[in-house]
VOPA-971207 format. One record per residue (C-alpha): x, y, z. Coordinates in steps of 0.2 Angstrom, whole numbers, padded with zeros to 4 digits, always signed. Each point is the difference from the previous one (the first is absolute). Last residue first. Layout:
<recs>
XYZ
...
</recs>
This chain:
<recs>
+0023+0481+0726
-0005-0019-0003
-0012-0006-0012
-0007-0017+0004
-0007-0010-0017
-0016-0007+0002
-0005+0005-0018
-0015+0011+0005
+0012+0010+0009
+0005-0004+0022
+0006+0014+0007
+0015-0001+0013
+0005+0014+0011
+0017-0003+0011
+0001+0018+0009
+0015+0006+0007
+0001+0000+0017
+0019+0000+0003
-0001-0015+0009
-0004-0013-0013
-0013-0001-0009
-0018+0008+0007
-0015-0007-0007
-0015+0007-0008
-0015-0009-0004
-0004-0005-0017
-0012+0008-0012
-0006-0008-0017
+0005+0004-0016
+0003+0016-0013
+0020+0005+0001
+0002+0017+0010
+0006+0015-0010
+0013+0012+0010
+0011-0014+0007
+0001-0005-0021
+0006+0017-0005
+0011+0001+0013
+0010-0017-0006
+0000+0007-0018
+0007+0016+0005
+0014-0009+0010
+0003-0012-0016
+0001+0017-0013
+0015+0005+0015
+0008-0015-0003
+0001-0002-0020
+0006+0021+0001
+0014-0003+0010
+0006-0016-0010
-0002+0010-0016
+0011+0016+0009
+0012-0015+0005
+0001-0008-0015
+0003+0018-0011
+0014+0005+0013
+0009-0015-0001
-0004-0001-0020
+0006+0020+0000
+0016-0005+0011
+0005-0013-0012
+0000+0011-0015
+0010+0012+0006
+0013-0016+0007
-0001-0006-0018
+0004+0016-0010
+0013+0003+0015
+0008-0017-0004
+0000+0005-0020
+0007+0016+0004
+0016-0011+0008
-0001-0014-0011
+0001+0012-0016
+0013+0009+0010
+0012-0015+0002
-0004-0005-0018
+0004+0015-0006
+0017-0001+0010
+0003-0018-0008
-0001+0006-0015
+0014+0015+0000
+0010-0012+0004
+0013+0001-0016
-0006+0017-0004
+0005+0007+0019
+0017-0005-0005
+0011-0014+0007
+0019+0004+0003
+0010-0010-0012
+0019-0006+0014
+0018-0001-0014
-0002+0003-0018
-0014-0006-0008
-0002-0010-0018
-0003+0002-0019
+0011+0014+0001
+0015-0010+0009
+0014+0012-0006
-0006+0013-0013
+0013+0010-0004
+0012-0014-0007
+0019+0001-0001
+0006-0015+0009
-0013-0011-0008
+0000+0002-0018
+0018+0007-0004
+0010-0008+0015
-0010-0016+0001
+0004-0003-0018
+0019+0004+0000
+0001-0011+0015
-0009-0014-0012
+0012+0002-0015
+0015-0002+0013
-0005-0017+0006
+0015-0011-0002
-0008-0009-0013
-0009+0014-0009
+0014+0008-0003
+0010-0014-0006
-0012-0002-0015
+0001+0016-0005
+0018+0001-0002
+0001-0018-0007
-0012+0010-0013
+0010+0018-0001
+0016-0012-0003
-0011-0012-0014
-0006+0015-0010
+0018+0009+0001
+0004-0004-0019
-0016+0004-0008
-0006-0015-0009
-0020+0010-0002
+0004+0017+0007
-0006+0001+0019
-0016-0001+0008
+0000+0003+0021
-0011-0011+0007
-0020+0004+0008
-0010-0017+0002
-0018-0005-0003
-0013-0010+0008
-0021+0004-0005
-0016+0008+0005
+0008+0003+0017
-0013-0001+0014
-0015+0010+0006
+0002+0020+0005
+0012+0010+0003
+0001+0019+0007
-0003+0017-0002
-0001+0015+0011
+0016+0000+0009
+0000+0017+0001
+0015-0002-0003
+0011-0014-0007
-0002-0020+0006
-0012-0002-0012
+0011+0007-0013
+0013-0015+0003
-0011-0013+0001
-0010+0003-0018
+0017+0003-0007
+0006-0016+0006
-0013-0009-0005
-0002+0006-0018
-0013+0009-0004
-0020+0000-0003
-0007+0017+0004
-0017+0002+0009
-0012+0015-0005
-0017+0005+0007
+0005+0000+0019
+0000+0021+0002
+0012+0000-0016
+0013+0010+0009
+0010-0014+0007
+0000-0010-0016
+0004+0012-0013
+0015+0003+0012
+0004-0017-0001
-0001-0001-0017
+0010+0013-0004
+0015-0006+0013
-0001-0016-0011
+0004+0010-0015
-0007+0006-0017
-0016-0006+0006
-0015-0011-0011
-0017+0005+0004
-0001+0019-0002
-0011+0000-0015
-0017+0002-0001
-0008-0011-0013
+0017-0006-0007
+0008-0006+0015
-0017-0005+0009
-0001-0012-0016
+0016-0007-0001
+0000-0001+0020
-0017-0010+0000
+0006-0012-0017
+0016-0004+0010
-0012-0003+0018
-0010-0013-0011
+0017-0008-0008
+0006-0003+0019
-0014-0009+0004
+0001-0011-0013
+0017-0006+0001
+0008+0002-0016
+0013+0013+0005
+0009+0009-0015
-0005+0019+0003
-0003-0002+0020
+0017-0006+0003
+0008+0013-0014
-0010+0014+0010
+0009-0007+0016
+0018-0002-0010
+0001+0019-0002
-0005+0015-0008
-0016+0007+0004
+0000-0005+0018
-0018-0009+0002
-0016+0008+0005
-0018-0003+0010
-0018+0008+0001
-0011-0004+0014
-0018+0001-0005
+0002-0015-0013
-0001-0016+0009
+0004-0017-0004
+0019+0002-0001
+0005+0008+0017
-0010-0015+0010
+0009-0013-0012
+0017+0011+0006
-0002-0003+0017
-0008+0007+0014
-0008+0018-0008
-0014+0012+0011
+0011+0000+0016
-0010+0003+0016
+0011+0004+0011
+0000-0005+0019
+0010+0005+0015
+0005-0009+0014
-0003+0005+0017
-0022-0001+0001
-0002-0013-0010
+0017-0013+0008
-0007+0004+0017
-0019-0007-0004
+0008-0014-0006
+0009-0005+0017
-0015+0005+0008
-0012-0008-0008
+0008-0016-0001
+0002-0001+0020
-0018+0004+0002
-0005-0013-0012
+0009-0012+0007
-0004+0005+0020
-0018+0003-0008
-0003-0020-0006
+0008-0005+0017
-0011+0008+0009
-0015-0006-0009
+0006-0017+0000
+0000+0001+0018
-0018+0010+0002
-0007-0019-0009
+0010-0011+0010
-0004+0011+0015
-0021-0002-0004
+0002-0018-0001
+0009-0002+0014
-0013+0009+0010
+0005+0015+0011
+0001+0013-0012
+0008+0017+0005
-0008+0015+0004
+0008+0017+0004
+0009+0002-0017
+0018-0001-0008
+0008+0016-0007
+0009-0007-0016
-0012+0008-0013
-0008-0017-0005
-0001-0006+0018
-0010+0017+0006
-0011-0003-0018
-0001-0016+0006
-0007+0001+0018
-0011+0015-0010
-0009-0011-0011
-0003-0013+0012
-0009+0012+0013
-0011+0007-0012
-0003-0016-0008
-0005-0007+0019
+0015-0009+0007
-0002+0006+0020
-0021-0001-0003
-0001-0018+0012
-0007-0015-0008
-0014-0007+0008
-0011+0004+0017
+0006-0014+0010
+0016+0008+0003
+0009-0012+0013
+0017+0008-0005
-0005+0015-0015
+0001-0008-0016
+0016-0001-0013
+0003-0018+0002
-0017-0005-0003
+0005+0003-0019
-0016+0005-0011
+0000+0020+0001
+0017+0004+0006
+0007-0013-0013
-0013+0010-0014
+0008+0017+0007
+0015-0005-0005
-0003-0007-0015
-0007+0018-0007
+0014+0010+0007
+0010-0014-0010
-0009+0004-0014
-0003+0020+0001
+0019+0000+0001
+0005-0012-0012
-0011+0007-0016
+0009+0016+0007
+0017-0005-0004
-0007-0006-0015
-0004+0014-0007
+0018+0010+0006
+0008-0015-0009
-0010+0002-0015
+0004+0022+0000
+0017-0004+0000
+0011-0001+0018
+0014+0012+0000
-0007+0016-0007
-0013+0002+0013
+0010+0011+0008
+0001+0010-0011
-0019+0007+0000
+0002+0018-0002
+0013-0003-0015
+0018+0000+0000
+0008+0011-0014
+0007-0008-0014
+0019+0006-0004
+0000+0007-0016
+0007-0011-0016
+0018-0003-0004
+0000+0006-0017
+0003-0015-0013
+0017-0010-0006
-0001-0016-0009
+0016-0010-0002
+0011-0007-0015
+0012-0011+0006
+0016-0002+0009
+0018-0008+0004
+0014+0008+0001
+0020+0002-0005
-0007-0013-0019
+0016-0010-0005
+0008+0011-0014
-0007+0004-0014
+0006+0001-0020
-0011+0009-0013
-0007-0004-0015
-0008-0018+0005
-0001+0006+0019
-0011+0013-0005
-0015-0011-0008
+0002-0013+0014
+0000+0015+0012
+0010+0005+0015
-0008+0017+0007
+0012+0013+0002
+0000+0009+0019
+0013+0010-0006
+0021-0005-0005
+0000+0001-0019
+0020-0004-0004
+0012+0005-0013
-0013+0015-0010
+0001+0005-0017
+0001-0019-0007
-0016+0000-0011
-0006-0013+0008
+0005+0008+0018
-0007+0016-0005
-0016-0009-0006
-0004-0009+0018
+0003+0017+0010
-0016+0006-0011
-0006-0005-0017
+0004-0014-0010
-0001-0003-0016
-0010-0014-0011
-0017+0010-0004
-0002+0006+0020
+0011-0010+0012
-0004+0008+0017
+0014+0006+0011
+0002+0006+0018
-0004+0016-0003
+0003+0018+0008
-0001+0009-0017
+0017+0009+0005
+0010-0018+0005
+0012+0008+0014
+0020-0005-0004
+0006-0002+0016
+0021-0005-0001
+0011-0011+0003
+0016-0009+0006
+0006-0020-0002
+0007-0013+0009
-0014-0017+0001
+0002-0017+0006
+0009+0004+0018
-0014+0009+0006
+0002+0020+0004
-0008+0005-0018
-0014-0008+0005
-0005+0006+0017
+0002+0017-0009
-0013-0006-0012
-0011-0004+0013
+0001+0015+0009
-0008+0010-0016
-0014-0012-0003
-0004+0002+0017
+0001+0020+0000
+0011+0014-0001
+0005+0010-0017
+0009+0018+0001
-0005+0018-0004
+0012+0013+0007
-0009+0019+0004
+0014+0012+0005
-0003+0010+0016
+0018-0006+0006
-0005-0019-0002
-0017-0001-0001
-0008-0019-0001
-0013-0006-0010
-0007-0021-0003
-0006-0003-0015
-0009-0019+0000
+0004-0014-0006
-0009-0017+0007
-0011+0008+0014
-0005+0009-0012
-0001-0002-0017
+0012+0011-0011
+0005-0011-0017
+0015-0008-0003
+0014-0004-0012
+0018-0002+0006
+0013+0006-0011
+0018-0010+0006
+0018+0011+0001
+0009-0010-0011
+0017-0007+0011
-0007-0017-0001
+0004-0014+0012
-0008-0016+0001
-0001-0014+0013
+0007-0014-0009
-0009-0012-0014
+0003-0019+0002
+0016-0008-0009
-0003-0001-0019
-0004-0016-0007
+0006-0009-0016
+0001-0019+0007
+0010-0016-0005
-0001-0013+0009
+0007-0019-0002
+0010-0003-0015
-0005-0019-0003
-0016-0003+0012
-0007+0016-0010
-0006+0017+0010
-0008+0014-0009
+0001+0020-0002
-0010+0015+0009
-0017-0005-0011
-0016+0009+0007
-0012-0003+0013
-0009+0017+0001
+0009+0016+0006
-0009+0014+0013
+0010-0005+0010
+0009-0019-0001
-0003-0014-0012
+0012-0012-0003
+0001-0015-0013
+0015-0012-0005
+0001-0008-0016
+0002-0022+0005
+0013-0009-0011
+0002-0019+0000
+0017-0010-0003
-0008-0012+0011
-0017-0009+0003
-0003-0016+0010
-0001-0019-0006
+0013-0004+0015
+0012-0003-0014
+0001+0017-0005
-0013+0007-0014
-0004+0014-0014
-0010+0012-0005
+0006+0014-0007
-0012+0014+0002
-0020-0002+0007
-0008+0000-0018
+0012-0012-0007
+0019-0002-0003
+0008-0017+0000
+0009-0014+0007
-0003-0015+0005
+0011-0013+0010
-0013-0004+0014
-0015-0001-0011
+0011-0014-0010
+0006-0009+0016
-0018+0001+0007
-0006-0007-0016
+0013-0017+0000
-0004-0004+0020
-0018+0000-0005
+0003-0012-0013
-0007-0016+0009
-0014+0010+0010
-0002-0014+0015
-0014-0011+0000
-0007-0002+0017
-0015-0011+0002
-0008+0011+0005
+0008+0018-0008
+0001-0006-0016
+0009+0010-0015
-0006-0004-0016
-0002-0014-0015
+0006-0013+0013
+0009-0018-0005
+0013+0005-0013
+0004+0014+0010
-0008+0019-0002
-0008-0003-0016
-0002+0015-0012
-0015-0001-0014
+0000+0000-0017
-0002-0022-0001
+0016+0000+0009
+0012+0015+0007
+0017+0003+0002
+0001+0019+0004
+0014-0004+0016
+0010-0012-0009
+0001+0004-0018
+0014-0007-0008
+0009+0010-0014
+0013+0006+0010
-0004+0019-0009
-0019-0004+0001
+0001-0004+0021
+0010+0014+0000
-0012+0013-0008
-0014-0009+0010
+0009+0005+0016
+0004+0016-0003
-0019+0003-0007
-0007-0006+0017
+0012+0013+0008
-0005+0014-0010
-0018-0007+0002
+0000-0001+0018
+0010+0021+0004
-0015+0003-0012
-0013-0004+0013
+0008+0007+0012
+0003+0015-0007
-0019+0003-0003
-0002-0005+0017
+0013+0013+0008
-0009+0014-0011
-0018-0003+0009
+0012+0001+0017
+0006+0015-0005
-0014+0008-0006
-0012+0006-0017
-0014+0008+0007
-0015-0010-0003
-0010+0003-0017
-0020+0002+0002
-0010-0013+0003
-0010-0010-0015
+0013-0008-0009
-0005-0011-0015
+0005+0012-0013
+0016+0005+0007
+0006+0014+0007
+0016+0009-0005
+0012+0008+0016
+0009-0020-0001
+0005+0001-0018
+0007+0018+0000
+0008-0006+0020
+0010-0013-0010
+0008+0009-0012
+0007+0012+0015
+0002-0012+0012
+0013-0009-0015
+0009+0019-0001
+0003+0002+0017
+0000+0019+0003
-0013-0001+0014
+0010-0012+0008
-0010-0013+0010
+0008-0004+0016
-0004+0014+0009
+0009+0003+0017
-0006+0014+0016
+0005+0017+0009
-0009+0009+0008
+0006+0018+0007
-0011+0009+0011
-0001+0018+0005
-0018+0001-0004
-0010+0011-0015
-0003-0018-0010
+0000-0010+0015
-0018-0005-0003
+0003-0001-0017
+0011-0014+0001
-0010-0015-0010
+0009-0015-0005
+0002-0001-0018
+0019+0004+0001
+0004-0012+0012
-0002-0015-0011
+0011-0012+0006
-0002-0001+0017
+0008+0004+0017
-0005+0019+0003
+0014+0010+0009
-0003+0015+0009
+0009+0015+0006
-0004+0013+0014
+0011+0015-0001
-0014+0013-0004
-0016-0006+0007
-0012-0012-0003
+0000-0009+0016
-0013+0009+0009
-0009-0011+0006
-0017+0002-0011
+0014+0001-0016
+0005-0016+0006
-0017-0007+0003
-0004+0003-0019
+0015-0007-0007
-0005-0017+0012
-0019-0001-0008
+0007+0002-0018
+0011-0015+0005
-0011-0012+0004
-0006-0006-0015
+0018+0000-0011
+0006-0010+0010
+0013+0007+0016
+0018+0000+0000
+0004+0020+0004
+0019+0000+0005
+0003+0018+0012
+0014+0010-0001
+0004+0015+0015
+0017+0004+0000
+0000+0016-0009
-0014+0005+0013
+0011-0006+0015
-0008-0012+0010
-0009+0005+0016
-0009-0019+0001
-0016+0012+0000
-0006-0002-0018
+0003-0021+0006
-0013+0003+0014
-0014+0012-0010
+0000-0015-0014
-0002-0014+0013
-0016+0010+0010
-0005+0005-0019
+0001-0018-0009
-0019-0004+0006
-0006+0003-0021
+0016-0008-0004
-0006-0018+0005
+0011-0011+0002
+0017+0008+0004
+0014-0009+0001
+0015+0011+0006
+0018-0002-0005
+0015+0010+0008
+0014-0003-0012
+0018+0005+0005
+0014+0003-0013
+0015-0003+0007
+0005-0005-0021
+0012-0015-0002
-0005-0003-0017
-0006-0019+0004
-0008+0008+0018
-0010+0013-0013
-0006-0015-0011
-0005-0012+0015
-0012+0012+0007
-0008+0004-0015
-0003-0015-0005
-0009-0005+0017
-0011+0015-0004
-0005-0006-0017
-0004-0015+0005
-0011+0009+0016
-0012+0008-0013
-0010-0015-0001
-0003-0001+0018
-0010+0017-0002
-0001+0017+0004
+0018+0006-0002
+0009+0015+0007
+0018+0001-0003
+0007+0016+0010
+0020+0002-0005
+0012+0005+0009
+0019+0005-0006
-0004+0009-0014
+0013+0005-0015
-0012+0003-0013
+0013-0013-0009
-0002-0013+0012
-0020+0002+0000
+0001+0000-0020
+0010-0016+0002
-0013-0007+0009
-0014+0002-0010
+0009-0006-0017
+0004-0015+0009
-0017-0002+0007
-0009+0003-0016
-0001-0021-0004
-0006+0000-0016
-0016-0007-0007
-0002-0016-0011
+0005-0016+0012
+0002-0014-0007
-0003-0015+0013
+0008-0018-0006
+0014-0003+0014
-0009+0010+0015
+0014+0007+0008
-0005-0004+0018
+0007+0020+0005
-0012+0007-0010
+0001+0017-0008
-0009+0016-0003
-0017-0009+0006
-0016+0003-0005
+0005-0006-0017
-0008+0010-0018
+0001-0006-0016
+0004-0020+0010
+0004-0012-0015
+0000-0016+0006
+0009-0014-0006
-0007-0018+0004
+0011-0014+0007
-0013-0008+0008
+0005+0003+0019
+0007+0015-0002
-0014+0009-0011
-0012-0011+0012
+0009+0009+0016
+0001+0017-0009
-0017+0003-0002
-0005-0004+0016
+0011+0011+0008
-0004+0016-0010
-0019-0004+0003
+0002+0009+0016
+0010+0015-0001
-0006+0003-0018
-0001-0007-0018
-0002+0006-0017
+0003-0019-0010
+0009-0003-0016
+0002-0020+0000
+0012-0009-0014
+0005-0014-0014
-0020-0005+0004
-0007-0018-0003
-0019+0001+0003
+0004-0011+0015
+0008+0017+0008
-0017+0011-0003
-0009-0012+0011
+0013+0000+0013
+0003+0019+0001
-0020+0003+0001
-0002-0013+0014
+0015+0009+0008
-0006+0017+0001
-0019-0005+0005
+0006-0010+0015
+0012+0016+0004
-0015+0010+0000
+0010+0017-0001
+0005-0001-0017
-0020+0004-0005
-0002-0008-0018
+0000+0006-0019
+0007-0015-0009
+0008+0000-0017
+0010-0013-0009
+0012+0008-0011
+0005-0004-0018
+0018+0007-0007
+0000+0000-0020
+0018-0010-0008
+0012+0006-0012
+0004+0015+0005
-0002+0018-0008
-0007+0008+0013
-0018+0005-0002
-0001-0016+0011
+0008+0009+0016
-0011+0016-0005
-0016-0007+0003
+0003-0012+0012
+0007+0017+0010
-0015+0010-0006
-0011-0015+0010
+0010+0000+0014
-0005+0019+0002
-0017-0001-0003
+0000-0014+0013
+0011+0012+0012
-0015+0014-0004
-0013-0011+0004
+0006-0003+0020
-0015-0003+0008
+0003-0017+0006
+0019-0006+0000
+0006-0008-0014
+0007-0017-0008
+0010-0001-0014
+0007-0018-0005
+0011-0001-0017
</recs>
């Protein structure tokens, strides 16, 4: 025989070879030999040079694993050379060309499929497919519910890829369909499917109601844990029985490795179990037909010569070019046709279209809380047979229920009312409304009671038993534990939960610290110290610039100045045009060259931005206020040591910390350990401890709850604490029940419906935010009135300018003063020079006197030795 495989695909190698294996442990009298070749089906050049070389080696048949496209090709030379081919595992249910020599292994589950449809009683079904290969099966379907006369409509959607399947999923989930009418056909491979579960859970189409059928024959290995707490039922077909007693033999073979196996064992499946039986379904036929041959004592189709079989007396094998038909192929698909027998799939056994019958598939379901298990089995003689129990309804006891509790505002809390001077003690609170909102569903009927836990816990599991709310529902004392009850992995394995009624996390709480008082120089706050740098840098250098231009550019001289640049733009000049620009208050003197208005331009618009800037920051400093918190997040919490922190003692936060393996929150463990045992007072006997510990701590102590704690008690007088940084990690609160209690799914639909229509979110608004004290704490109420601290600056700067002018204008009239007494006292010392040279005549010669002028002063010139006039 011919085997030919697909790449990577040891296991159905390993397979074959256990199915040579056992077919000549048989007692026949002949040994089966196969022609391997391991090759890529998909290269269709590949495919049929490897079927044409394994043909001339004269074989009596072809096992190939094939797929959309190689399925054609290997069916047009096993038609055209007479060959039969044993398919373990078809992509197509059925053909309507009837391929004469094709045998296919595997079942067709349409049959069974659609007679569980008619007997659910639907009248729509969804089929959702992702590929061409799935459309056979679809087409079946069609035809099988007109042949039964069933108005039975089918509305199929291909879907390629089910990561984009949420736009088409959201549209069928709102057809507005009846729940109970509501039955979906999954055909996807085994790949792809994983992807698609997942996006209906992301929908929402996991809830009670839904149901799903998987095409397939091995359903019950596919993996539902996703909908493991839904409302979904699946449904699905096995062929192999797990009672079969030939799977059973065969499987204690298969699960023992060989010696020349490096790789570990592959799971044993459906398709690896359709080869085996393929294999055997050729030697029980081959045998038929030696035993026949014997008993008319001619041998026609096992003739051989020289040891060997000849096809025809002129070919040895079976030749594609020229073509050289298989002689006795009509002979071997007659005898594979007519077998019977019982392998490790069931009976196997053939019609004249080389399909199965008289096959039996077990039928598989899953539903809440329930893995796939066995509810009966479908066979193409008897047709179905199940042993399910209609769906739970909404249940009714007349036992008044304990619920289990613990006080924790805003969850339960007391509340006290007087009713004629008599104190009457009843429960109110979130926890408290919820459970009323319950009871009035449709899922649920029942009355009950407050039973408040006296250690306050919430339960811890010390030595094996539980503690808390979570050991009187083990030990069955208590019907219901409604708090804010952390949902666990090691909870949920002792205890039933519900889906979680909120989200939340574990939070750090700290005292809100003091307001910070606004310093002398607030105003300065906007801009940093660089900025106010280089604001100056700018100023001194475009002064600078400026009086350069005035300097060098003719522009900036006097008209028909022939004296040089004018003094408009000296530094003085310069520094305060842009000190008037810079404070928005302009300036007598303007340039008049182009190079000296580019430069006072850029200026300008350099101070409108930063003027603009200023101001809008500068409001912002002085109206909001600013804290200065000491922790940001919990890394800052964690590496330091002078603010102590705590954990509830009794809880699933201390269990957090206990077990987590992230570094970070192992140091803060070891830190609470050891502040625990060294002083004591670390970990609280409630939430409300903790937050009290918290407010009177003066900043030394910061509490790490849960979220909604944390936000509840900040929004309680005095408002002193608050949160800080984000969520260490994702929880959710549900209501624990009784593992397999009776109402678990009622309170759980219950639950769910809630949150649908909005209910669980009112409840929150009205318990955290209707009924705060604090109101916009972190933020102002209507016009903030500025106080003298916020500009208290400004006005020392305002009288610092003022003293500072008089400082100047002091010392400006003692320089006038001092000049002018100096300039006095340089011209009266030249007066007493000039008369101290009248009175001393200069050595020389006499001249005569002349009168100048006509107010008879006397011109006198003397002549000195260096004949040099002098005049007087």
């Amino acid at each position: 025989m011919s085997a030919i495989f697909d790449e990577n695909s040891p296991e159905l190698e390993r397979a074959f070879s256990y199915g040579m294996e056992t077919a000549n442990a048989t007692k026949y009298k002949f040994k089966i030999y196969a022609f391997r070749k391991v090759t890529d089906i998909r290269d269709i050049f590949q495919l049929s040079y490897t079927i044409c070389e394994h043909l001339e080696k004269m074989v009596f048949a072809l096992v190939c694993m094939s797929n959309i496209h190689s399925y054609e090709v290997i069916q047009a030379y096993s038609q055209a050379l007479e060959v039969p081919v044993i398919v373990p595992s078809s992509p197509k249910s059925y053909n309507t060309d009837r391929f004469n020599y094709e045998i296919k292994m595997n079942p067709s589950i349409v049959p069974a499929m659609a007679e569980y449809i008619r007997n659910g009683g639907w009248t729509k079904v969804f089929y959702l497919f992702n590929s061409d290969d799935d459309m056979w099966r679809l087409q079946q379907l069609y035809e099988l519910f007109n042949q039964h006369g069933k108005n039975i409509t089918i509305m199929a959607r291909q879907i390629d890829d089910p990561g984009t399947a949420h736009d088409i999923l959201h549209r069928i989930d709102k057809l507005g369909v009846p729940c109970r009418e509501k039955i979906f056909v999954l055909d996807f491979d085994r790949k792809r499917l994983p992807a698609f579960l997942k996006k209906l859970t992301e929908v929402g189409m996991n809830r009670d109601g839904y149901n799903y059928i998987i095409t397939g024959l091995d359903t019950k290995d596919i993996d539902l844990r996703l909908f493991y707490h839904s409302g979904a039922t699946f449904t699905g077909f096995q062929l192999l029985n797990t009672e079969n007693e030939y799977l059973q033999r065969f499987l204690g073979k298969w699960n023992i490795p060989s010696r020349h196996e490096n790789m570990s064992i592959p799971d044993f499946t459906t398709d690896l179990a359709l080869m085996v039986d393929g294999i055997a379904s050729l030697a029980t036929a081959l045998n038929v037909i030696l035993v026949r041959e014997q008993n008319a004592g001619r041998l026609k189709v096992f003739q051989r010569r020289r040891h060997e079989f000849f096809n025809t007396n002129e070919s040895q094998g079976i030749l594609c070019s020229p073509k050289v038909l298989f002689a006795n192929g009509h002979e071997v698909l007659k005898a594979l046709k007519n077998i019977e027998f019982s392998g490790i799939t069931g009976h196997v056994q053939f019609n004249e279209d080389g399909e199965r019958v008289n096959y039996t598939l077990q039928v598989y379901q899953s539903s809440y809380k329930q893995s796939p298990k066995k509810i009966g089995h479908w066979s193409s003689e008897e047709g179905l047979h199940l042993t399910t129990k209609p769906p739970p309804k909404p249940i009714s006891e007349s036992r008044v229920k304990i619920i289990s509790t613990v006080l924790a505002q805003p969850f339960v809390q007391l509340k006290e009312k007087n009713d004629n001077g008599k104190p009457l003690q009843e429960y109110e609170g979130f926890c408290v409304d919820l459970l009323k909102e319950i009871t009035a569903t449709q899922f649920v009927n029942f009355t009950y009671k407050f039973v408040v836990q006296k250690d306050d816990e919430y339960g811890v599991k010390i030595n094996g038993s539980w503690t808390g709310m979570i050991g009187e529902i083990v030990r069955r004392h208590a019907d219901l534990a409604v708090a804010p009850l952390t949902i666990t992995k090691e909870r949920e394995a002792d205890v039933d939960f519900t889906k979680p009624f909120m989200k939340t996390g574990i939070s750090i709480m700290i005292k809100r610290p003091d307001k910070q008082k606004p310093g002398v120089f607030s105003f300065k706050e906007p801009l940093s110290n660089m900025v106010w740098l280089c604001i100056t840098v700018g100023f001194l250098a475009v002064s600078t610039i400026l009086f350069l231009v005035g300097r060098f550019s003719p522009y900036e001289w006097k008209e028909n100045s022939t004296t040089g640049p004018s003094d408009d733009f000296n530094m003085l000049n310069s520094l305060w045009s842009n000190l008037g620009a810079l404070m928005m208050q302009g300036s007598d003197i303007f340039p008049r060259s182009l190079s000296g208005r580019t430069a006072e331009s850029a200026w300008w618009f350099f101070t409108l931005i930063l003027i603009s800037s200023y101001t809008a920051n500068l409001a912002a400093f002085l109206t909001v206020e600013q804290f200065s918190i000491p922790i940001n997040s919990v890394d800052d919490l964690a590496a330091q040591t002078s603010i102590k922190y705590g954990v509830l003692g009794g809880g699933s936060t201390i269990t957090f910390f206990k077990e987590s393996k992230v570094i970070v929150y192992e140091k803060m463990w070891r830190f609470m350990k050891f502040q625990n045992q060294s002083s004591g007072h670390i970990f609280m006997e409630s939430n409300k401890g903790g937050w009290e510990k918290v407010k009177s701590s003066k900043g030394k102590y910061a509490f790490l709850l849960e979220e909604s704690f944390n936000e509840y008690f900040n929004n309680r007088d005095p408002c002193s604490t608050m949160k800080v940084g984000t969520t260490l990690n994702s929880f959710g609160y549900g209501i624990a029940l009784p593992l397999h209690s009776k109402i678990s799914k009622g309170v759980n639909l219950a639950v769910l419906h809630l949150r649908e229509i909005g209910h669980i979110i009112r409840l929150r608004q009205k318990w955290w935010v209707d009924r705060g004290q604090c109101g916009g704490v972190t933020g102002s109420k209507g016009k903030k009135s500025l106080s003298l601290s916020n500009v208290s600056g400004i006005f020392h700067i305002l009288i610092g300018g003022l003293v500072l002018a008089m400082l100047v204008s002091i010392v400006e009239y003692a320089m006038h003063v001092n000049c002018k007494r100096r300039k006095k006292y340089k011209i009266q010392k030249k007066k007493e020079k000039a008369l101290k040279k009248e009175a001393v005549p200069n050595k020389g010669e006499l001249q005569p006197l002349r009168t100048n002028g006509s107010d008879g002063a006397l011109d006198i010139k003397v002549s000195n030795l260096a004949g040099k006039p002098n005049h007087v």
